[in-house]
C-alpha positions as CSV (number, residue, x, y, z in Angstrom):
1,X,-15.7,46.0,-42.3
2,X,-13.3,47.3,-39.8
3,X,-12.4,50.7,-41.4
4,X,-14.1,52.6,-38.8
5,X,-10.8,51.2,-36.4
6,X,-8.4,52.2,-39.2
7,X,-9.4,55.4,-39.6
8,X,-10.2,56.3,-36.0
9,X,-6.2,54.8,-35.8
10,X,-5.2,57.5,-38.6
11,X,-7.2,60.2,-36.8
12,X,-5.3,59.5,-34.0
13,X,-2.0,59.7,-35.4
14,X,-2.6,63.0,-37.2
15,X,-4.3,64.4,-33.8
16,X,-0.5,63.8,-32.2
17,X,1.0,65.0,-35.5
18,X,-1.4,68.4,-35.0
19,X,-0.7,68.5,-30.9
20,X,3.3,68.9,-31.4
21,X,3.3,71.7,-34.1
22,X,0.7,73.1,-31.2
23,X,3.2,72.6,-28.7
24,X,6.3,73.9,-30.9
25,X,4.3,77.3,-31.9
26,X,3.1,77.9,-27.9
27,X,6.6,77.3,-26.7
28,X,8.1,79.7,-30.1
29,X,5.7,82.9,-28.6
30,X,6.6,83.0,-24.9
């Protein structure tokens, strides 16, 4: 069963997701 590529996919996606509110929040403090 090839779930482990799904959710590896949807890990993925919500890494991105978590990397540009990073980005917004470091570039709103300086």
């Amino acid at each position: 069963m090839p779930e482990s590529d799904e959710m590896s996919d949807e890990g993925y996606e919500t890494f991105l997701m978590d990397l540009e509110d990073y980005k917004s929040e470091l570039e709103e403090r300086e």
